[in-house]
N, C-alpha and C positions, 0 to 999 in steps of 0.2 A: 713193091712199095715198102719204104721204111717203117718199123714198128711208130707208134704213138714213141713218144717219154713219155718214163712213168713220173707219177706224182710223188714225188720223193718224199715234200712236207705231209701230205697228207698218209702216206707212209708211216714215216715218224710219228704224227699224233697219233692213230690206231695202235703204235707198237707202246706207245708209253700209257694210254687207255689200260691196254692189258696188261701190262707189267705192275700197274698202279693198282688194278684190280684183286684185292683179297682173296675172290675167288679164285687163283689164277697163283696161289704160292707155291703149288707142287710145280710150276715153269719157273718161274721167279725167285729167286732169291731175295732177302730184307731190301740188300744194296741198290739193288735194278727196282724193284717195287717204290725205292723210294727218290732213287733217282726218276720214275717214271712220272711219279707225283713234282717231282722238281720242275720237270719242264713243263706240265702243263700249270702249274702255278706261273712260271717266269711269263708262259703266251698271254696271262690274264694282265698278270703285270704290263707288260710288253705294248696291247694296247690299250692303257689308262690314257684320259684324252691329256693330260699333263700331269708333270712328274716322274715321270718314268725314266730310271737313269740309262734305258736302251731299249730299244726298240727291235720289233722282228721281220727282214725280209726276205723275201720267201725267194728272189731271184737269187740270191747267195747261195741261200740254203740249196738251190735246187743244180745252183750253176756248177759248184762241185761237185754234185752228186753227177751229173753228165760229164763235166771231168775226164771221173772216175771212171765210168762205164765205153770211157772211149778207149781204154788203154788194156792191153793184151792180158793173158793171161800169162804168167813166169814159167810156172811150173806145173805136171801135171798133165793128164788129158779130162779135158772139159768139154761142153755140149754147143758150147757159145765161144765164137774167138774171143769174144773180150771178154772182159769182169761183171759180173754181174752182180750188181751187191745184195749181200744179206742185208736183210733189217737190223740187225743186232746193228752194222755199221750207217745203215741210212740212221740211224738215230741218234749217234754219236757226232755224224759228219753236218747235221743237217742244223743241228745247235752250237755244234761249236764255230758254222760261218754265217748261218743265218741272225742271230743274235747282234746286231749291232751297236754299239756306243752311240753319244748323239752327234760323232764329228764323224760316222761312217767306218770307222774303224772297227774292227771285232771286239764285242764284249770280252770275249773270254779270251786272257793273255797264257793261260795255263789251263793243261787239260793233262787228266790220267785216264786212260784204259788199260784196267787190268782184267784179264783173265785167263782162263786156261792154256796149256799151252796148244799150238796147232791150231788156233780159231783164227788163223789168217790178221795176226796180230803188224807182223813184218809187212803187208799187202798194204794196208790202210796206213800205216808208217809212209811207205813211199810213195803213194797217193798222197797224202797233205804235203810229204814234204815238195814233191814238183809241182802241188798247186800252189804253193805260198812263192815258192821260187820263181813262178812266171804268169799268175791270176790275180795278185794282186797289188797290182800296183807299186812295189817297192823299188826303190833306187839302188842298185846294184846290192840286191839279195845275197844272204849267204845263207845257205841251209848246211846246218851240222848235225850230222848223226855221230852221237855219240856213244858209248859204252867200256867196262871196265879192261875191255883188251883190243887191242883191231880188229882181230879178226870176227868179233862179235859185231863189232861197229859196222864193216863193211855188210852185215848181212841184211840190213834196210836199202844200204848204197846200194848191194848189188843186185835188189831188185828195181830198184828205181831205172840204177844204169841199163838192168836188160829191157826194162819197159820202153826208155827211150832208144833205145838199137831197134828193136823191132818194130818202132810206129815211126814212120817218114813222115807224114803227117802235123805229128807233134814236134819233132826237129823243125821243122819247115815252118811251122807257124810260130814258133819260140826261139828260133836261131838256136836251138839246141848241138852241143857232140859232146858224147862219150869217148872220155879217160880212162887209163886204167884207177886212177884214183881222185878224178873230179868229174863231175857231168858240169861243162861249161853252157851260159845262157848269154849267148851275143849280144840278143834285143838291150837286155837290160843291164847287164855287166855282172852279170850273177856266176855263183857256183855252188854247187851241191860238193859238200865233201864227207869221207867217214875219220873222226878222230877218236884215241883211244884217251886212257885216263890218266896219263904223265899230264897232269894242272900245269905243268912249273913251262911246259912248253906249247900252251896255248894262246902266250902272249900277242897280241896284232891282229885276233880275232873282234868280229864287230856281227856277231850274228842273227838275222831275224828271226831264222826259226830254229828251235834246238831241242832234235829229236833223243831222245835217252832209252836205250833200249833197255831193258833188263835194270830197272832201277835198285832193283831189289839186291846184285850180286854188286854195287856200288858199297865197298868196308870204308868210304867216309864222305867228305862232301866238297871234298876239295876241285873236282871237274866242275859240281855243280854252281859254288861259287865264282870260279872263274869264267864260267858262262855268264852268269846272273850279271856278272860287274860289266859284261863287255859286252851285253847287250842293250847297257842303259842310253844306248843315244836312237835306239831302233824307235820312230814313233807306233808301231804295229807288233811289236815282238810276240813270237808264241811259243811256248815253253812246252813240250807234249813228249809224257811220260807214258811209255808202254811196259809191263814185267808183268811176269806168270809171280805168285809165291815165293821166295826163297825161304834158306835156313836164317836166324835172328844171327844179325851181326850189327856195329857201331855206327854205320851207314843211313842215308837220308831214306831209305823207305821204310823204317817203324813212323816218321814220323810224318813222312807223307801221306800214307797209310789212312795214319790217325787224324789225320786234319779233313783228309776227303770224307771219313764216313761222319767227322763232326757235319761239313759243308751238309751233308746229305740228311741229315737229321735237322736241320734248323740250327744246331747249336752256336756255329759262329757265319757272319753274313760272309761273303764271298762272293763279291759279283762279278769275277775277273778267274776262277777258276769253276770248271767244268769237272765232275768226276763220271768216272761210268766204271763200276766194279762187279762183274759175275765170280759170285759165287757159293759154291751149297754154306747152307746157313748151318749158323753155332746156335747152342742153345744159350739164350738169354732171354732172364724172368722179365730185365725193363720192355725188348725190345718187343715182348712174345714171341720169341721161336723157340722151337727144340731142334736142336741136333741132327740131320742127315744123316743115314747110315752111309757110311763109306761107298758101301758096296749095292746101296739102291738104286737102280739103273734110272728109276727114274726120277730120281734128283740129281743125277749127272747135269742134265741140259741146266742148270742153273749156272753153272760155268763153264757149261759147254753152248753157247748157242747155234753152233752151226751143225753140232751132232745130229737133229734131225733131216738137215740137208748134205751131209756128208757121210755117207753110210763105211768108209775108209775112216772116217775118225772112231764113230762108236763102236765099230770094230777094234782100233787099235789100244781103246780105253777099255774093252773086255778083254782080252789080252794081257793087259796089265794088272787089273784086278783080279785075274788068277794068280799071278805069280806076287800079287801083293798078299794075299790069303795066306799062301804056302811060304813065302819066304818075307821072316819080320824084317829082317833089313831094307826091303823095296816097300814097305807098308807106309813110311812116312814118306817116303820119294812119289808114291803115289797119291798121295792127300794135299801134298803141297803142290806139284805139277798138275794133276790132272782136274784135283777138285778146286784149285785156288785156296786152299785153306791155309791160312798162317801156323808156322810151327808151333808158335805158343798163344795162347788168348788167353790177357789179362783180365777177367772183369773187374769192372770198376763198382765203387762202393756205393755213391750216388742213384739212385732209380732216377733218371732224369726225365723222364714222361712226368713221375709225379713233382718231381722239382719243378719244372715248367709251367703245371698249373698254379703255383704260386705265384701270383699274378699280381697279387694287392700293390698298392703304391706305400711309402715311405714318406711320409708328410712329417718333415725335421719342423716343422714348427709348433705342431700339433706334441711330438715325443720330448721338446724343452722341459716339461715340465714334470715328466717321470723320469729316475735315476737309471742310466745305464754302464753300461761297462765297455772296455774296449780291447781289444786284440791287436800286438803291434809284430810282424817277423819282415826282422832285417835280415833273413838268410840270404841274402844275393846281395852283391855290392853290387855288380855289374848289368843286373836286371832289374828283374821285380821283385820291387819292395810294398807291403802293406799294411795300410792302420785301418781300423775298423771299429765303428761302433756299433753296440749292440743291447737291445732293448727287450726286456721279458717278461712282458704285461699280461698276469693273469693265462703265463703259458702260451701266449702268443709272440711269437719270435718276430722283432723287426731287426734291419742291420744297416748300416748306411757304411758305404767306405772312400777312401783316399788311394789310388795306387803310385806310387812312383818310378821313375826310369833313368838311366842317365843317357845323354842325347845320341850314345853310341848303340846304345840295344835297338834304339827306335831304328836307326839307318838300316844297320844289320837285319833284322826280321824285314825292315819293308823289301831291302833287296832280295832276299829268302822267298821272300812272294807268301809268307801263308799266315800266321799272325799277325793282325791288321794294328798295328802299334800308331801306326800315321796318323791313321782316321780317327781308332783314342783318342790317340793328343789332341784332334783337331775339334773332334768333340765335347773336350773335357773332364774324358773319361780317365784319362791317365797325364800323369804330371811330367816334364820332363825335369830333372836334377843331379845336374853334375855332367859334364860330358863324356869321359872314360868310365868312371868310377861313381855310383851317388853318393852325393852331398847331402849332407843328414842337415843339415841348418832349414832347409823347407819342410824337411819332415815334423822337424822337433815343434818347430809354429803351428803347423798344422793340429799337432796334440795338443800344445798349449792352449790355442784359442778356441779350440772343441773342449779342454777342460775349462774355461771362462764360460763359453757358451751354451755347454750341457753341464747336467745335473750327474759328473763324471766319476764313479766311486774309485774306479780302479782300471789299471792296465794292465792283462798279460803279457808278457813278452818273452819271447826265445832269446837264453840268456845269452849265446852265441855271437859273438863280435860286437855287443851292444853295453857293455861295462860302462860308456864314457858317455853315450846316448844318454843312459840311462839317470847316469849321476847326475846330469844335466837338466831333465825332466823334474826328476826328483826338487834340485834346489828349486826348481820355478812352481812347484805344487801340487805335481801332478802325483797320483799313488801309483807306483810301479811295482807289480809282482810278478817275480818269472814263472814262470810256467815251464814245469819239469815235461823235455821232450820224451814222453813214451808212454805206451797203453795205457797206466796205472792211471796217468794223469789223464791224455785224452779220450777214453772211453768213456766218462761220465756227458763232458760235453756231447760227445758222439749219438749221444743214445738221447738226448733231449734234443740235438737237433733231427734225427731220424725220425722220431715223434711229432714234432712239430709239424716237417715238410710234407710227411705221408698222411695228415689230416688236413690238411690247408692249413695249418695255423703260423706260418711262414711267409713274409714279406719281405723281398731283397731288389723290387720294381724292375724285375728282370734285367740287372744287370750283365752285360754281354761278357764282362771280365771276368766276375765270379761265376756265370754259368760256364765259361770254360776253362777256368781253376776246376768250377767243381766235376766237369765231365772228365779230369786226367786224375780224380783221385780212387788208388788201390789201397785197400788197409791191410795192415799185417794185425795177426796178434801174438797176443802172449802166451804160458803155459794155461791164463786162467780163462781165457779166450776175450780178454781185454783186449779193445782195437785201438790200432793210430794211422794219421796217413804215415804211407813210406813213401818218402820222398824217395828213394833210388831206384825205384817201379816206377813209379810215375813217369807214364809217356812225356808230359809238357810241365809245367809252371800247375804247382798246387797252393803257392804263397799266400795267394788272397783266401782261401778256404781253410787254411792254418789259420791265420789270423779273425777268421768268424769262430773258429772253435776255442781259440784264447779266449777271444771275448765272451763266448760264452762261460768257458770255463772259469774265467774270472769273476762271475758274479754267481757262481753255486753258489752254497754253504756245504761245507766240506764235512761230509756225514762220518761218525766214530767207526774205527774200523776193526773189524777182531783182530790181536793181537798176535803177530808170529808167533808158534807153538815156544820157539828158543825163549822167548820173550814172556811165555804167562809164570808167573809167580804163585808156587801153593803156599 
């Protein structure tokens, strides 16, 4: 008699129970702990009796998990002819198809799994891709795997292709045959293929699903774009990123990266991407962790999750930990491959847990009639631009703002898939202006009729490309003072808004744009340990958070300073 199935869903919530569970950090990593809290947040979501932009069911979730457990094992000698899945994968698989839109289609259009390397990352690659290929529904599917050379690319195809050489079964029921470089699908008029990363020759692609391997050794984004555009007529597309770490290069995964562990923290909404990240934890005061030692065996399994059931991996990862000890050159090779660790970690200047709790609302009717100040930086012609007001009652920090775009950035990001610029616009969170280039004529009204409106003293502004703005504002009444870019200048602000935010006395009605302005800001200092943001650190867009510290800096009063020594007069 056949085993029972196992309960895949019920699987998954037990595995994100525990991962969610505090007590349970020395297994867990921040990323899994809080992806774990993710999904049993979205099951509550999921069933609200209305409202809900998706819904959960359980025959998805479960019907790929069976799939998966029909299809051979590649490589190896194993106890089971087939696959038998780890949880670390029932938990990843079991959400990214169980999770449905409300037209049936899968919520999540984009998913990342990163982790260690050797945790059977390639296995669960060719598992979605021959399920999307021939489970659901699609009208002559194309599955692409892709990565920065062929021969990388092929290595998801060529477990896919050996999985379908060795099950009759699955050809037979999917009109499947193996290629040396396509797995063909009769039923449906599909193809599985491996492509490398020459962009300029992937014209006449239309692909559903588009597997990237090794996101990380991607030095720009030129494959990725050319996928994103040619998948736009797909009504089901799924974008699913797999990479262990790499060394920092110019390439889409710093900021893939940094957008997943935003999605993962609350900071930006994302209901069309999935993240799922192991790895041993960095030390950060916001997020409370400390640091992993390299070499403690048992903060491995944070990026290693199958190291308890694969006694050949925690072997191979002891192994390398000796020779990472003794010889420095393999010390970073082994921090980045084995533990998942990023080569460099920026922290950021923001404590965003206590930003968060500044909750207060912004009542622009109520602040008419006390004098504020405003922050304007047009550093981006072709992005984001922003003005801001800013209110400082009694040490209580309020801010109200404007953001602007021109209708090309908004296109750009939504095809990108990760900066939700659309749904802004759509909400009235962000302006559009100008279509290449913005158009400052929306802008400049914008300040005008907030200085008619409010009790407006003054404008900072970055004097940078803004000469004609400015002359402009100026004849129509408005007071415009630049705002010298660097420490000297913005450290005053800096220090009255850290003040403010880390006692509750900060109200910004939790705006979605300045809280992820403010989650990409790194500050540099000076000799005197004066701070500013650096804009050329900064993973993403810090415009609108520049612009709250103009405005504030704009309504100090500019305290006497001691005199450069060259400078004192006996």
């Amino acid at each position: 008699m056949a085993n029972e199935p196992r309960d895949f869903v019920a699987i998954a919530k037990d595995y994100a129970k525990r991962a969610a569970n505090p007590k349970n950090r020395k297994q867990f990593g921040i990323w899994m702990r809080l992806a774990g809290r993710r999904f049993l947040d979205d099951l509550k979501r999921a069933t609200k009796a209305q409202g809900a932009p998706f819904y959960f069911d359980e025959w998805h979730a479960n019907d790929v998990c069976l799939f998966a457990e029909d299809l051979p094992h590649v490589e190896g000698v194993w106890d089971t002819p087939t696959i038998v899945l780890h949880e670390s994968h029932i938990f990843f698989l079991v959400q990214l198809f169980g999770f449905r839109k409300q037209d049936g289609t899968r919520r999540f259009t984009t998913a990342l799994f990163a982790i260690a390397r050797k945790n059977a990352k390639s296995t669960l690659a060719a598992i979605i891709g021959l399920y999307c290929q021939n489970c659901e529904g699609e009208n002559g599917p194309q599955v692409i795997t892709g990565a920065t050379t062929g021969q990388q690319a092929r290595i998801v195809f060529k477990v896919a292709k050996t999985m379908v050489e060795k099950t009759a079964d699955l050809r037979s029921a999917f009109g499947l045959e193996a290629f040396a470089n396509a797995i063909a699908s009769y039923n449906n008029g599909g193809t599985y293929k491996p492509i490398n990363a020459k962009a300029s020759t992937q014209d006449g692609l239309n692909p559903s699903c588009t597997i990237l391997d090794e996101i990380h050794a991607h030095k720009n984004h030129d494959l990725l774009n050319v996928l994103k555009s040619a998948a736009g007529a797909r009504r089901n597309p799924l974008f699913l990123y797999l990479t262990t770490e790499g060394y920092a290069n110019p390439g889409p995964w710093e900021e893939e990266r940094e957008f997943a562990k935003k999605v993962l923290r609350g900071l930006i909404e994302a209901d069309h991407y999935l993240a799922v990240y192991y790895a041993v934890d960095e030390k950060d005061d916001d997020l409370g962790t400390e640091a992993d030692d390299d070499f403690d065996e048992s903060a491995w399994r944070k990026a290693n999750p199958l190291m308890d059931v694969n006694p050949i991996l925690l072997d191979e990862i002891r192994k390398a930990a000796i020779e990472a000890k003794d010889k420095p050159g393999q010390h970073a090779e082994f921090k980045i491959k084995r533990l998942n660790r990023p080569s460099a970690v920026a922290q950021g200047w923001v404590n965003i847990t206590k930003w968060r709790e500044c909750k207060g609302a912004v009542d622009l009717e109520w602040l008419r009639k006390y004098p504020c100040t405003g922050g304007l930086d047009l550093s981006s012609t072709t992005d984001l631009t922003s003005f801001r007001l800013v209110w400082d009652i009694e040490g209580f920090i309020y801010t109200h703002g404007w953001r602007f775009v021109p209708a090309m950035a908004v296109r750009k990001r939504t095809q990108r898939g990760l900066i939700p610029y659309a749904g802004w616009v759509l909400k009235g969170l962000l302006i559009e202006s100008g279509v290449e280039a913005i158009d400052y004529a929306p802008i400049e009204k914008v300040i005008i009729d907030a200085n008619e409106q409010f009790n407006l003293q003054a404008v900072g502004y970055d004097g940078w490309n803004a000469s004609q703005t400015v002359q402009r504002l100026n004849a129509a009444g408005v007071n415009m003072q630049q705002f010298i870019q660097g420490p000297r200048s913005y450290h005053p602000a800096m220090q009255a808004l850290e003040v403010a935010y880390l006692n509750g006395r900060f109200a910004f009605g939790q705006d979605p744009i300045l809280n992820w302005n403010a989650s990409n800001v790194i500050a540099r200092q000076d000799a005197n340990l004066n701070n500013a943001p650096d804009k050329k650190r900064a993973p993403e867009k810090i415009d609108d958070f520049s612009a709250l510290l103009m405005g504030i800096g704009a309504g100090q009063v500019e305290k006497p300073r001691t005199p450069d020594y060259k400078m004192i007069v006996i």
